[in-house]
C-alpha positions in Angstrom: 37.6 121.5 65.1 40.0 123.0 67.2 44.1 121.9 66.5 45.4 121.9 69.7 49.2 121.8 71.0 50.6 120.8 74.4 53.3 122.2 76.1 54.7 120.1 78.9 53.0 116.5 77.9 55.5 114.6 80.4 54.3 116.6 83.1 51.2 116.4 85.5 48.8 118.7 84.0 50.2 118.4 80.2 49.2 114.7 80.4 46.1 114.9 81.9 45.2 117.5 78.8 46.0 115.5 76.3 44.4 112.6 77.8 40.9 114.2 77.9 41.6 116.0 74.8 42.1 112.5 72.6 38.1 111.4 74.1 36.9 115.3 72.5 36.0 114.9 69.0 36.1 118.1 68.6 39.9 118.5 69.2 42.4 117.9 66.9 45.8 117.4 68.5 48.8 118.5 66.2 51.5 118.1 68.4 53.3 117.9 72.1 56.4 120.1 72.8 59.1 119.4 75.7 62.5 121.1 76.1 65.1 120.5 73.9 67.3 118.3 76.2 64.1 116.0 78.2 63.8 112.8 78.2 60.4 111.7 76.3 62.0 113.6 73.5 60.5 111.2 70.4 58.8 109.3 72.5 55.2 108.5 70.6 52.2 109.3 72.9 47.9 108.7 72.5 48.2 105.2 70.7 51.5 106.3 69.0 49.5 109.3 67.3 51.8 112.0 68.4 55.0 112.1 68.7 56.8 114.6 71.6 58.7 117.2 69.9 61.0 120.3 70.8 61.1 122.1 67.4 57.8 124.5 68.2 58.9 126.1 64.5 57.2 122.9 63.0 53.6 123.5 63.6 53.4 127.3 62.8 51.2 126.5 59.5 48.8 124.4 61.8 47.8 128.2 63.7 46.8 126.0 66.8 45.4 127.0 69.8 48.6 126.2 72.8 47.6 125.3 76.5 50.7 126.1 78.5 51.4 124.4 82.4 55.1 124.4 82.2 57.2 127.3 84.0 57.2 131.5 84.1 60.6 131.1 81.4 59.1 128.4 79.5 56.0 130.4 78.8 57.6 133.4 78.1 59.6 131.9 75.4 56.7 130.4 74.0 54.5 133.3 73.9 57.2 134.9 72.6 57.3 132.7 69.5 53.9 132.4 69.2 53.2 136.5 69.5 54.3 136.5 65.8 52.3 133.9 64.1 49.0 134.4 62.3 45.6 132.8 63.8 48.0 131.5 67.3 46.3 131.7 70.8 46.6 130.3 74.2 45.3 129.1 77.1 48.1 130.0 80.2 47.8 128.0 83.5 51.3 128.5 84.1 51.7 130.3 87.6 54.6 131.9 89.5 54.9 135.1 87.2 56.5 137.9 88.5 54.5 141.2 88.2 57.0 142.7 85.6 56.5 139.1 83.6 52.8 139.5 83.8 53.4 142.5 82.2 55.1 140.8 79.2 52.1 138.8 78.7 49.8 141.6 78.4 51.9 143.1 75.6 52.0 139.8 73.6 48.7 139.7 74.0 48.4 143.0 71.7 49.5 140.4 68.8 47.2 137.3 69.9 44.1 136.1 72.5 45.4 134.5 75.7 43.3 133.4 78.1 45.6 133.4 81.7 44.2 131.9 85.1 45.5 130.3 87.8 43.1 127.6 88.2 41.2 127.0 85.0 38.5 124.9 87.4 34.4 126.4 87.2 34.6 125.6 91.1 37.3 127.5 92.0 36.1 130.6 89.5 33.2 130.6 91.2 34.8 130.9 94.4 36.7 133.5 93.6 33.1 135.7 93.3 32.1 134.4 96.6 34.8 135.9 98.2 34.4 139.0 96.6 30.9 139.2 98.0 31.9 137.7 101.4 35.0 140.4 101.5 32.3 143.3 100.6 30.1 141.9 103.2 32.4 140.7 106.3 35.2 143.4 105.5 35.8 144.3 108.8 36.4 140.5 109.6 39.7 138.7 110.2 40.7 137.4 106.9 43.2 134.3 106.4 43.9 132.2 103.3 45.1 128.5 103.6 46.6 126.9 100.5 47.8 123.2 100.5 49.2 121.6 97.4 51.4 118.4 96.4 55.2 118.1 97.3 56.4 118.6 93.9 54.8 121.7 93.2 57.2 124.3 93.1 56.2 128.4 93.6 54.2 129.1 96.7 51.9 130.1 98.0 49.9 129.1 94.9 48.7 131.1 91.8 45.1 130.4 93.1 45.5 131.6 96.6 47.2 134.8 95.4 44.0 135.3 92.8 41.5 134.9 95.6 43.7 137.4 97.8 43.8 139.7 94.6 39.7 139.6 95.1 39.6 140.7 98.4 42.0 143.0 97.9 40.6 145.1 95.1 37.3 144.6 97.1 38.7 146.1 100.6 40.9 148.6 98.5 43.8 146.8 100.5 47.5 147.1 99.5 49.1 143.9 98.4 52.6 145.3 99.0 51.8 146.0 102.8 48.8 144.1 103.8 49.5 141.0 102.5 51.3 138.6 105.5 52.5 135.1 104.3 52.7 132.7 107.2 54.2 134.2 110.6 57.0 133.2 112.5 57.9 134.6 116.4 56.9 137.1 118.1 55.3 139.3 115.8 52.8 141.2 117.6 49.1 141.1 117.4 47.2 140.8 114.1 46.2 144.4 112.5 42.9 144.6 111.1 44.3 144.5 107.6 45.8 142.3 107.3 45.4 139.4 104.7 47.3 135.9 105.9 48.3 133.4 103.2 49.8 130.3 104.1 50.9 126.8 102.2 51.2 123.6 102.8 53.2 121.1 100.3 52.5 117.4 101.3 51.7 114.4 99.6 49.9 114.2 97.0 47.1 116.6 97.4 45.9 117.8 94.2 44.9 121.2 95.5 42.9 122.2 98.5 41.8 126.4 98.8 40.4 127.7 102.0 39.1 131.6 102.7 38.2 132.2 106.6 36.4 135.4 107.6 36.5 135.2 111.3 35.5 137.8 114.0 33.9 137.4 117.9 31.5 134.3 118.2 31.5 132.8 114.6 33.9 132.6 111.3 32.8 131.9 107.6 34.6 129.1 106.1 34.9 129.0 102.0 36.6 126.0 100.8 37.4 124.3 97.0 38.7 121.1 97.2 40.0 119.6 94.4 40.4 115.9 94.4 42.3 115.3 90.5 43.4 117.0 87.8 40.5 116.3 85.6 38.5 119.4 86.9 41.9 122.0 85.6 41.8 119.8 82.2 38.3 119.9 81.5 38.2 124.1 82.1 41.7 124.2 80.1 39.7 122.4 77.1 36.4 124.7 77.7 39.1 127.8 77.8 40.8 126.4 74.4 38.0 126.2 72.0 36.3 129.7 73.2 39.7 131.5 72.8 40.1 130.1 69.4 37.8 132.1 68.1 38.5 135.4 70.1 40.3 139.0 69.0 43.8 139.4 70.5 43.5 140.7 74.1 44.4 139.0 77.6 41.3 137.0 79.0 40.4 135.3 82.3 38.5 132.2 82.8 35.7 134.3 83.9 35.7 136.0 80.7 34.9 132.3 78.7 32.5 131.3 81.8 30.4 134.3 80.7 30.6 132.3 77.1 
């Protein structure tokens, strides 16, 4: 059985976790962390099973397995904490990390396993080796990324579009730093073949909607994950949380516990 602590239970994804995770026998949840100063703090959650916490300190002896969706500080500071305890790991879908952050992750990851996506959903992991393919194939194509997400959500454009960018990239040996072209705005000339255009949209309540276009003369290739509730990021956080649990310290993708 895995133990199993939640960061962020008040918010979208941190509920949704702990929801599915209560119907998995084969999850035991020890405990739900919020900042020090929110709201819920006390509050009893799951039938009044668990009780939402700030004091992480208190469940060092359970060595559980964390899921993270909170915010690039928060999870630092958590990691950070959690670096130095025996038998910790966790599964990150926090997104909106700086590359010098990312790097931060990779060296507490010397001390424990973390797995680290941006979308932890099998659909969109498998789209992400589509447009590799389609990128090796079409490379010479125009090449545009549309991202569209719910109002609340704060970094943009999202962790997901930048990981399918990062595909292509790496596949077309193109230059993040120069190539990369996030929405346009007046005159700015015509479109170099390089380019790689990223745009979001924040509306509603969309749960998250990923489109890849590969467009030349006479036809364009549409590749599109649309996700329609949270349940599908839950579900591959859970998947992610048990395989991790039983990993070797090291920084892991969710294609890395796809491949089992």
């Amino acid at each position: 059985m895995t133990k199993l602590l939640v960061f962020g239970p008040a918010g979208r994804m941190g509920g949704k976790i702990l929801e599915l995770a209560s119907q998995d026998k084969d999850f035991d949840i020890v405990g739900a962390v919020e900042s020090h100063d929110h709201r819920t703090l006390g509050m009893k959650i799951l039938d009044g099973k668990v009780a939402i916490s700030s004091d992480l300190s208190a469940f060092k002896k359970a060595a559980p397995v964390v899921i993270d969706f909170t915010s690039p500080q928060a999870t630092l500071a958590h990691l950070g904490i959690l670096s130095s305890w025996d038998r910790a790991a966790a599964v990150i879908g926090t997104t909106g990390f700086t590359d010098k952050e990312k790097d931060q992750i990779k060296r507490f990851a010397a001390d424990m396993p973390i797995v680290m996506s941006p979308n932890m959903s099998r659909g969109v992991n498998l789209l992400l080796k589509l447009v590799r393919d389609a990128a090796r194939k079409l490379g010479d194509y125009d090449i545009e990324i549309i991202e569209a997400h719910h109002n609340q959500k704060k970094d943009a454009p999202s962790g997901t579009a930048l990981g399918l960018a990062a595909e292509i990239a790496d596949e077309l040996k193109r230059n993040p730093k120069t190539d990369y072209v996030y929405g346009r705005e007046g005159n700015t000339g015509a479109r170099t073949k390089k380019e790689i255009g990223i745009h979001a949209v924040r509306a509603g309540d969309i749960v998250g909607d990923h489109t890849v276009i590969f467009a030349t003369g006479g036809e364009r290739l549409e590749l599109k994950h649309i996700a329609t509730s949270r349940d599908a990021f839950a579900a591959g956080a859970l998947h992610a949380a048990k395989w991790v649990s039983a990993q070797k310290p090291g920084l892991y993708t969710m294609q890395d516990v796809l491949k089992g």
